[in-house]
Structure formats: structure tokens, C-alpha cells
C-alpha positions in Angstrom: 2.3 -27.4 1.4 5.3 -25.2 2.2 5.4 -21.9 0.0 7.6 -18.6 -0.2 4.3 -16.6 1.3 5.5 -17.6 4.7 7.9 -14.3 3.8 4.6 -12.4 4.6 4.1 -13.9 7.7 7.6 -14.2 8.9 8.2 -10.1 8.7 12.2 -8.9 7.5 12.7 -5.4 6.9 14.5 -5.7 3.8 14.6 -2.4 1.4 16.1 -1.3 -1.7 15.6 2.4 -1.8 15.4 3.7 -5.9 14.6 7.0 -5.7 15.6 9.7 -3.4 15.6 13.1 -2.9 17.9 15.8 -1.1 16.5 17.3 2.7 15.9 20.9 2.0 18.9 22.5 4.9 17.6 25.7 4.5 13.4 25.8 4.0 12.3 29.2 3.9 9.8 30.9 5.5 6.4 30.5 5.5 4.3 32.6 3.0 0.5 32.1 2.1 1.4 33.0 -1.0 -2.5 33.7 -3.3 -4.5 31.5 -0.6 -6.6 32.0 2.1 -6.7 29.4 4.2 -8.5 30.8 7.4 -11.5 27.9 6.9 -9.9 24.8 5.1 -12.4 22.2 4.3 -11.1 18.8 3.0 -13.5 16.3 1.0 -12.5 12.8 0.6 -12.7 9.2 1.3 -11.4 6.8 3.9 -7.6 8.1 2.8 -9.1 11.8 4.0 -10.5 10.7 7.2 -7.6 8.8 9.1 -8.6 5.4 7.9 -6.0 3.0 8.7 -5.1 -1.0 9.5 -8.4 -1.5 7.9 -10.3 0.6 10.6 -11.1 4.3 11.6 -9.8 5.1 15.2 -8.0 8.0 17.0 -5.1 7.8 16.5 -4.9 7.4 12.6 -7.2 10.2 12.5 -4.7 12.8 14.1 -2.1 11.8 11.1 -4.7 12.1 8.0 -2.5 13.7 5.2 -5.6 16.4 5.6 -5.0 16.9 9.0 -1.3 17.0 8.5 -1.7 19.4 6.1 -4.3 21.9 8.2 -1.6 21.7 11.0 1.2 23.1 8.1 -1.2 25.7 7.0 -1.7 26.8 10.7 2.0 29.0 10.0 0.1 31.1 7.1 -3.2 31.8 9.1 -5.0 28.8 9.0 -7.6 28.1 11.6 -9.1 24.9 13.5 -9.2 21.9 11.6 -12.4 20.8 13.0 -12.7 16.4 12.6 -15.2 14.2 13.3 -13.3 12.1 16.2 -14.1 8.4 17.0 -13.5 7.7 20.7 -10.0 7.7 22.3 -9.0 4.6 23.3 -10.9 2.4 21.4 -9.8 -0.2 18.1 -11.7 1.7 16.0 -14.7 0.3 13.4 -14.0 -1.0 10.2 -16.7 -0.9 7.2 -16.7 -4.9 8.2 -17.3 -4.0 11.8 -13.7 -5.4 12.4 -11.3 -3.5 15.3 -8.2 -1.8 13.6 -5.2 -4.3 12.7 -2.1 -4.7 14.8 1.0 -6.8 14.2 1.3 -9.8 16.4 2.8 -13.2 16.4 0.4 -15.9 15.3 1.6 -19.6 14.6 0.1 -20.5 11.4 -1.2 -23.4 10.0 2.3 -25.2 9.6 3.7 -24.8 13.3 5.4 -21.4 12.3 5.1 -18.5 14.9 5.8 -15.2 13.5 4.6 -11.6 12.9 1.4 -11.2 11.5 -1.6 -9.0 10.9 -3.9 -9.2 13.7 -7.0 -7.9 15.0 -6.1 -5.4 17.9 -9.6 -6.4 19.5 -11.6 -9.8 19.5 -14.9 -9.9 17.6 -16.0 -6.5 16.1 -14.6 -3.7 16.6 -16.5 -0.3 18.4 -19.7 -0.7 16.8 -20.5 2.0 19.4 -19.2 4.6 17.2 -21.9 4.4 14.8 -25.0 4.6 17.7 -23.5 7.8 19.0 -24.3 11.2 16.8 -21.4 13.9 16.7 -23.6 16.1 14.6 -23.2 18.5 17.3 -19.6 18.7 17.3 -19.6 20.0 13.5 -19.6 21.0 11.6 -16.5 19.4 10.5 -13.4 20.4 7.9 -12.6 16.9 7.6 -15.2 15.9 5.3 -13.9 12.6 4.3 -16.4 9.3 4.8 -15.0 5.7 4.5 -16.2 4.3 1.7 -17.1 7.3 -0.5 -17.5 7.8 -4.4 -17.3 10.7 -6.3 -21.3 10.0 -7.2 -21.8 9.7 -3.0 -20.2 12.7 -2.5 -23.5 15.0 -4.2 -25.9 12.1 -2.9 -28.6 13.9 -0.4 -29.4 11.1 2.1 -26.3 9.8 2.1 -26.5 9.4 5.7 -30.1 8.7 6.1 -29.5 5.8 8.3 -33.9 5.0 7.8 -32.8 3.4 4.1 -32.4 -0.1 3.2 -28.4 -1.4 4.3 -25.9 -0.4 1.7 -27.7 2.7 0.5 -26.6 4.7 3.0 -23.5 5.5 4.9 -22.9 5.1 8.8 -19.8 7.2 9.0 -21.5 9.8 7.2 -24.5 9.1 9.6 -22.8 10.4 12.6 -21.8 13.4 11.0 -25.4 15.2 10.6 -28.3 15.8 12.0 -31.3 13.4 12.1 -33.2 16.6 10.5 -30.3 16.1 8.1 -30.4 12.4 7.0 -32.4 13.0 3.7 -31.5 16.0 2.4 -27.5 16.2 3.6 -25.0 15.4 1.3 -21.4 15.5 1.7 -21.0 18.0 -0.7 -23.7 20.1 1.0 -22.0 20.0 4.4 -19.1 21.0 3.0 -19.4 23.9 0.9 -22.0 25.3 3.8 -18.8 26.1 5.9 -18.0 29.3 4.3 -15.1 27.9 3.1 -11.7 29.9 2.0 -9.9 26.4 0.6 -10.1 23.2 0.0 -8.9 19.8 -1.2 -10.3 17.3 -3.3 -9.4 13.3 -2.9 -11.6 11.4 -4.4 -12.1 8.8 -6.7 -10.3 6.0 -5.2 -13.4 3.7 -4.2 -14.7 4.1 -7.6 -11.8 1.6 -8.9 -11.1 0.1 -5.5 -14.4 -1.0 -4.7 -14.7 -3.6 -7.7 -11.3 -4.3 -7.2 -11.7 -5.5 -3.8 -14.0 -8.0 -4.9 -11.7 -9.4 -7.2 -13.7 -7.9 -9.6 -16.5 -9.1 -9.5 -19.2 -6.3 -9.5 -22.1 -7.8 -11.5 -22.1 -4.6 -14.1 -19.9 -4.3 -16.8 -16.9 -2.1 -16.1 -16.2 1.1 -18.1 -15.3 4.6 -18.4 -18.9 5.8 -19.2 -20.6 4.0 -17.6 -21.2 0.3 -15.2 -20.2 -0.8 -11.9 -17.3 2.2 -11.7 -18.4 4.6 -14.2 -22.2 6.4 -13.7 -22.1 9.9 -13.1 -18.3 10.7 -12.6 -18.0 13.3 -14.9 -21.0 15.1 -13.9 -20.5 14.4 -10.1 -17.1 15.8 -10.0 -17.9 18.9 -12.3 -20.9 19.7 -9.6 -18.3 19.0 -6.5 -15.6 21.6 -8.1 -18.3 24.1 -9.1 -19.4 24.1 -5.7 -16.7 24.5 -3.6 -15.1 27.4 -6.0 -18.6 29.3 -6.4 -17.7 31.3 -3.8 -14.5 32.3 -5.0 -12.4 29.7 -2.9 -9.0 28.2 -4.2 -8.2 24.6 -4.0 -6.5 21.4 -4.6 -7.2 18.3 -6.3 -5.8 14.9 -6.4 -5.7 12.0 -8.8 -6.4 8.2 -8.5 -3.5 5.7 -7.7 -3.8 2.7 -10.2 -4.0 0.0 -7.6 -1.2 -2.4 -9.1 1.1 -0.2 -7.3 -0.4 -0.6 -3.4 0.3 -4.0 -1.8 -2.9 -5.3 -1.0 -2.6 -6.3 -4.8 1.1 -6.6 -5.2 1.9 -8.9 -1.9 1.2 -12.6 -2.6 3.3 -13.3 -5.1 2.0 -15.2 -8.7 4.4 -18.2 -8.2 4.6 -18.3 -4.6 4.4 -22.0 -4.4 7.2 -24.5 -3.3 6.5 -27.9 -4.0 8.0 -31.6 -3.2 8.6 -33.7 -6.1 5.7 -35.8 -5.3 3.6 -32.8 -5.2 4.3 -31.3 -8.4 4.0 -34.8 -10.1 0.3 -35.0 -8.8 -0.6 -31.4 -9.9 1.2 -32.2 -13.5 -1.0 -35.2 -13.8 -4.4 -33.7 -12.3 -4.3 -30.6 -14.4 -2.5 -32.3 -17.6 -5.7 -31.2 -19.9 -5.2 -27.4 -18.9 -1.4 -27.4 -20.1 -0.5 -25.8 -16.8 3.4 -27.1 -15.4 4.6 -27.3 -12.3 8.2 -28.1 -11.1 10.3 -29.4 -8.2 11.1 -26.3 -5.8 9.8 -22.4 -5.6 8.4 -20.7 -8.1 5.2 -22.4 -9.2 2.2 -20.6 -10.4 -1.0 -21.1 -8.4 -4.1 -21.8 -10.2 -7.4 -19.8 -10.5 -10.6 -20.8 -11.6 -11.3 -18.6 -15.2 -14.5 -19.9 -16.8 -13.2 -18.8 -20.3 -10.2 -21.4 -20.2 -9.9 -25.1 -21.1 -11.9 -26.7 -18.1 -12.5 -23.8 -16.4 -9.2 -23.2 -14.6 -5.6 -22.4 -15.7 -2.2 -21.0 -13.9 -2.5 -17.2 -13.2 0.2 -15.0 -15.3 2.9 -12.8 -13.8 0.8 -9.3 -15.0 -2.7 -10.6 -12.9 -3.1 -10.6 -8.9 -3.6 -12.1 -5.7 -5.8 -10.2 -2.9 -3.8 -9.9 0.3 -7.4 -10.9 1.8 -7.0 -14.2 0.6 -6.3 -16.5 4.0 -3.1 -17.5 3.8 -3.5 -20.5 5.6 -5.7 -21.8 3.2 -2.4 -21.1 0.6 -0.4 -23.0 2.6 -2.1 -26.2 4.2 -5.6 -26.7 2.2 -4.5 -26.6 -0.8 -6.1 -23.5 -2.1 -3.9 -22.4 -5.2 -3.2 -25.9 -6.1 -5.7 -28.6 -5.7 -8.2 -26.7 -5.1 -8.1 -23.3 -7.4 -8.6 -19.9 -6.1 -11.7 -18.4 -7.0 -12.3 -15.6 -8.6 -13.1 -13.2 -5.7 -9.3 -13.8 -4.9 -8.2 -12.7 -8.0 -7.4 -10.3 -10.3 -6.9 -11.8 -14.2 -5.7 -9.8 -17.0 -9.0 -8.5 -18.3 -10.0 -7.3 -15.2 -6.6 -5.6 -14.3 -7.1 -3.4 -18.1 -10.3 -2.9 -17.4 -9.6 -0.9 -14.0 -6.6 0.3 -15.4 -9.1 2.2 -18.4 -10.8 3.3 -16.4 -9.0 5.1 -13.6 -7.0 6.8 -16.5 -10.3 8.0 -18.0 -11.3 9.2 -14.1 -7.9 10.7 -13.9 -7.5 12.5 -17.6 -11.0 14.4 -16.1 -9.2 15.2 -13.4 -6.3 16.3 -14.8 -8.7 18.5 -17.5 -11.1 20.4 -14.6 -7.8 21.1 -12.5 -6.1 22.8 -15.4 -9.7 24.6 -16.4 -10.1 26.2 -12.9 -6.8 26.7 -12.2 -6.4 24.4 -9.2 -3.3 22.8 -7.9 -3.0 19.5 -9.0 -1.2 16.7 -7.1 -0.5 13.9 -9.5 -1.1 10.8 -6.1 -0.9 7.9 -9.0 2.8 9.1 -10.2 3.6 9.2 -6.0 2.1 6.0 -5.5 4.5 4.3 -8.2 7.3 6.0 -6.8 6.8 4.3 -3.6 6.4 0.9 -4.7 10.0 1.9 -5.9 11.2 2.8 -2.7 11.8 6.6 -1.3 14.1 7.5 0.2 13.5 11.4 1.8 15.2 13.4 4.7 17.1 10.0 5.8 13.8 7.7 5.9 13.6 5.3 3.4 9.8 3.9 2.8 8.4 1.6 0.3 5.2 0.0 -0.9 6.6 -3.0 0.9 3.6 -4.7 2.3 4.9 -3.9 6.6 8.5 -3.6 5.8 7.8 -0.4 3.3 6.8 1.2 6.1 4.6 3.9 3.9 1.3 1.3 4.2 -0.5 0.0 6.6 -1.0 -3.2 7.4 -4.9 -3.7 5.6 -2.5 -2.8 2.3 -4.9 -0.4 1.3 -4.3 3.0 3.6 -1.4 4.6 4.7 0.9 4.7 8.2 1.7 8.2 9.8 4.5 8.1 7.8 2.9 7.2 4.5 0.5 10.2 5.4 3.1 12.9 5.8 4.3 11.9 2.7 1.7 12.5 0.9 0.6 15.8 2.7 4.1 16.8 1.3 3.0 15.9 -2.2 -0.3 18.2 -1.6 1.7 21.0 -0.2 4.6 21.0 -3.0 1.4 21.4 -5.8 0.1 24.2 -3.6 3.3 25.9 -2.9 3.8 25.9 -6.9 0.4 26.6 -7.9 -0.2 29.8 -5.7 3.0 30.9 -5.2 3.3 29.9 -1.3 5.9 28.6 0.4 4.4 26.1 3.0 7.3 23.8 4.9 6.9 20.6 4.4 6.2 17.9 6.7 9.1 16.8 8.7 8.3 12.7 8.1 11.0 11.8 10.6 8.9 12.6 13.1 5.9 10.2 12.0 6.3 6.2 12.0 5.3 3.2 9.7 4.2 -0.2 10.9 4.5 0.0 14.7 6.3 -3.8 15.6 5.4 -5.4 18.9 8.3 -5.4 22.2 10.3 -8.4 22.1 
């Protein structure tokens, strides 16, 4: 069954740039403004770390926004930028123990050969990474873990790689000390730096997590409390308070509502094309459900919903698709169509509000502690929903197109090099206004998106 997703597969570049904004000619010079920033420390999640094509390796760690950033601070005094490196070299480790994602050309299930997402390494990526302690490399600035929560971030033993799977975390593992693995926390390795700034980004895993799962999570989900809710308020409070107890300045960042990052916004709703004699049968077999399907492109696919008529019904324009769905599946075993997608694939309505509740409730908190401390803010959910517009800055035009865009990666979650010095930008224009600095941006020309294969 032939469908319009083969436009994921079969990669165009094809962009329509809405917003743009004018190269500064003539940046001035670099002043530190009210900031110290001899010791920068930078707490986070897999965004902070390097994270990228659904892995963590070398190379995406050198082009972290926080490592961009640490490099930009370096012309007002700023020192070493100490990271916890994974091996050079290598495809990196994923939190599925998946190598880092490449594009390739695969034939799919139809016969078609084009560029697709691929892994860059057969079987699992370097597991190796997690069997081999760094702790003695630290400690490290770059405080961000994959996988992270705000809750994780204050969570002594953390790392303790002696509790059950899933309680703990290995990337944090190889960060301390086995002296350290029950009583380190993040936020305890971080603030024990002396630190003279920082940056918070975090936050992102306490939506994305149930959204990954298609929402799933077996607790309810709210703003107090369930699945993406327990102990934000008071975890962040205690994260702030700590790192400004000794009289450090900072910067914190929001949480991007995840309709605008294309591992949600990819597969289209109606992105199937059917024969005649196809949408006939699917007319007939679902006739009870009052779903309708036509001659051509632009059919809904259906999803299972226990609370509808029979348990399944079309999905709507304002509910998503998982880029993790297998495509082939889409397109040749009737997944979609005959066979409905489950719900782990999909995002329906109540779920979608429900996230969207509660990453404003995360983000109205963040908004409040910033403006009570007096931290720089950088507002990363109004950025994230002008790329999905298009940007167009210093000549480059990037998108949240999923490859095309050239601003994500290609697990549609984490950023390119490009995508990264964009946002170190947005970090360093809420500094630069906050504390009266005037740190150059990032020149993004010099950083790339999606890296295509030679002919």
C-alpha cells in the first residue's frame, strides 16, 4: 500500500523560510558584562550533553549548545570546559544500546531505494562506554546525563549502578566514583565545583518521557502530580538554591512543547494513498466506526482508542504519529489501515492536552524562580516554534523539517551542530541582556545539519 510517507524516506530539501533575522555587520566587543564566568558549570539532560542521532558520541559532544557556549565565554575569561568524553571514534551508545544514526540509502519494503535513517553501526552500539569509569577525569562542567529529570537531578544514588535496572543511571555512572554511587547526585557534583555560573536545562524528559511512549505511562498525568509531575516544584527550587547559594549567577531555560519537534510532527495524519479497491474494503470493514476513506492521498490512518465505537477510529489532524513507528509496517503490512496503530504509536487528543498542561505548569515555575532570582531566562519553547517555522539567520536557513530542516537530528528529538549553535545563541542573547554583557554570538555558518552521504 503506496502512501505519501515515502517523502520521509525519499529525502528533498525543500524549505520555506518564515522568519528571519538581519547578521549583526558590526558585533561589538566582548564584555563580561556583571558575570564571572572563570568556572562555568552546566546542568542538563541529553540536549546538554552532546546527545544526538539518538546516541551520545564524540563528535556531538564537541557541539553541545553548552559547550558552544563555554567556548564563546572563553573571550570574557572563561576557563576549561571540562566534559565527560565518550571514546573517539566510536558510534556512540544510545539509552537503547543502539550506535548513533546516520543517513543511508535503504530499499524499503516496496522496492524503493532512498535516503534513510540508519544505524551507523550493526547491533548495539559501544556498550563499552558504560564498563569504563571517567570519574577520574572530573570533575566535569558538563553536567548533563541522558535521560535526566528535574527530580533525578537531586537524586543521591543516581549513579549507583548496584540498584535494580531503571533506578539508576549509566551515563551518570561513569561520571563518579564507586565511593560515589549512593550518595552522588547530579546536583551534588555540580554545585561542589566552586562554581562562578551556570545554566539550567532541564525539564524536557519530564514531558518527553511519557510522550515517547505514546503516552502511555501507567500514572495519571498532571501538573501536581503522576507519571510527569512528583516533586518538580520542590526539585527545581533545591537545584536553583544550590547553585546560587554561593553567590553565583546563572541562566535558565524553558521546556519545548513537543508538537513543535519532528519526531511528533513527521508522519503525517492522512498520509495514506489508496487504490479504489482499497478504500472500498476499508469503507466496508470499518463502516460501524463511521470512519471514510477515499480514492487517492490524503486518508486518515486509524488507531486503536478503547473509548470509541469498537475500539478504533481515524486519528484527527491535532493528534500524532511517532517517527519511531516502522514505516514499513505503514506502507506494506497494513499497519494504519487494516490493522490499526496501537496506542504506543500514537498521540490522541487527550494525551497531546494533557502534556501540553503540564509543560506550561513546568514552564510558568520556571518562568516565576527565574524572575525571583534574577536569572537570565531563555524562553527554548518560543525558539522551538520558531523553527518549525523556518529561520532563516546570517544566510542559513534551518527548519524543524524532519532531515531537510537541517536544525534536528535525525532521531527527531536532539539537535545537529547547527541546531546547537542556534540555540547557544538564544542562551547567550538572554545573558547578554540580563547582565549587561556583550558575548558574540555563534557564527552558525560554520556548524552543519544532517550530514548526506557522497553520491
Amino acid at each position: 500500500m503506496k502512501n505519501i510517507l515515502n517523502k520521509i524516506i525519499i529525502v528533498t530539501i525543500a524549505l520555506n523560510a518564515l522568519v528571519s533575522c538581519k547578521p549583526d555587520l558590526k558585533a561589538p566587543a566582548s564584555d563580561k558584562g556583571s558575570i564571572d564566568v572563570t568556572n562555568y558549570v552546566a546542568i542538563g539532560n541529553s540536549i546538554t550533553s552532546g546527545f544526538a542521532d539518538g546516541a551520545l558520541y564524540y563528535e556531538g559532544q564537541q557541539v553541545s549548545y553548552a559547550n558552544l557556549l563555554a567556548e564563546q565565554f572563553k573571550t570574557i575569561g572563561g576557563g576549561d570546559f571540562n566534559t565527560p568524553w565518550t571514546p573517539i571514534g566510536t558510534q556512540g551508545i544510545g539509552s537503547s544500546l543502539n550506535s548513533k544514526l546516520v543517513l543511508g540509502y535503504k530499499t524499503d519494503c516496496q522496492g524503493v531505494n532512498g535516503l534513510s535513517p540508519v544505524p551507523a553501526a550493526p547491533g548495539y552500539g559501544d556498550i563499552s562506554i558504560f564498563s569504563n569509569n571517567i570519574s577520574a577525569q572530573g570533575p566535569f562542567n558538563n553536567m548533563g546525563v541522558p535521560g535526566a529529570k528535574v527530580i533525578t537531578v537531586v537524586f543521591p544514588g543516581y549513579g549507583d549502578a548496584t540498584r535494580p535496572a531503571g533506578s539508576f543511571n549509566p551515563f551518570f555512572t561513569r561520571m563518579i566514583t564507586p565511593a560515589e554511587m549512593s550518595t552522588a547526585s547530579m546536583l551534588s557534583k555540580a554545585a561542589s565545583q566552586n562554581h562562578t555560573f551556570f545554566s539550567v536545562f532541564i525539564g524536557n524528559n519530564d514531558v518527553l518521557g511519557n510522550a515517547l511512549d505514546g503516552g502511555m505511562s501507567t500514572s495519571p498525568i498532571t501538573p501536581s502530580g503522576g507519571a510527569i509531575g512528583t516533586g518538580f516544584d520542590a526539585s527545581y527550587d533545591l537545584i536553583i538554591n544550590t547553585m546560587i547559594a554561593n553567590g553565583a549567577k546563572g541562566v535558565i531555560a524553558n521546556i519545548p512543547d513537543i508538537t513543535n519537534i519532528p519526531h511528533f510532527t513527521t508522519v503525517p495524519y492522512n498520509g495514506l494513498t489508496l487504490s479504489a479497491t482499497q478504500a472500498a474494503g476499508l469503507n466496508a470493514a470499518y463502516a460501524a466506526t463511521g470512519a471514510s476513506f477515499k480514492e487517492g492521498s490524503g486518508n486518515a490512518f486509524m488507531i486503536v482508542d478503547a473509548s470509541a465505537p469498537g475500539g478504533v477510529r481515524q486519528i484527527k489532524s491535532n493528534e500524532y504519529i511517532l517517527l519511531g513507528t516502522p514505516q514499513d509496517s505503514l506502507k506494506c503490512a497494513g499497519w494504519g489501515s487494516s490493522k490499526p496503530l496501537a496506542d504506543q504509536y500514537v498521540l490522541n487528543e487527550r494525551e497531546v492536552l494533557n502534556l501540553k498542561e503540564a509543560a506550561a505548569a513546568y514552564n510558568a515555575k520556571i518562568k516565576t524562580v527565574a524572575e525571583e532570582k534574577g536569572l537570565a531566562f531563555v524562553d527554548v519553547n518560543a525558539f522551538m516554534a520558531n523553527a518549525k517555522k523556518g529561520i532563516v539567520f546570517n544566510g542559513i536557513t534551518s527548519s524543524a523539517a524532519f532531515v531537510s530542516g537541517g536544525a534536528f537530528s535525525l532521531d527527531g528529538i536532539h539537535l545537529t551542530p547547527r541546531g546547537n549553535a542556534m540555540l547557544a545563541n538564544e542562551f547567550i542573547k538572554a545573558i547578554n541582556l540580563t547582565y549587561g554583557s556583550t558575548i558574540n554570538l555563534v557564527d552558525i555558518t560554520k556548524y552543519n545539519g544532517v550530514a548526506f552521504p557522497n553520491p
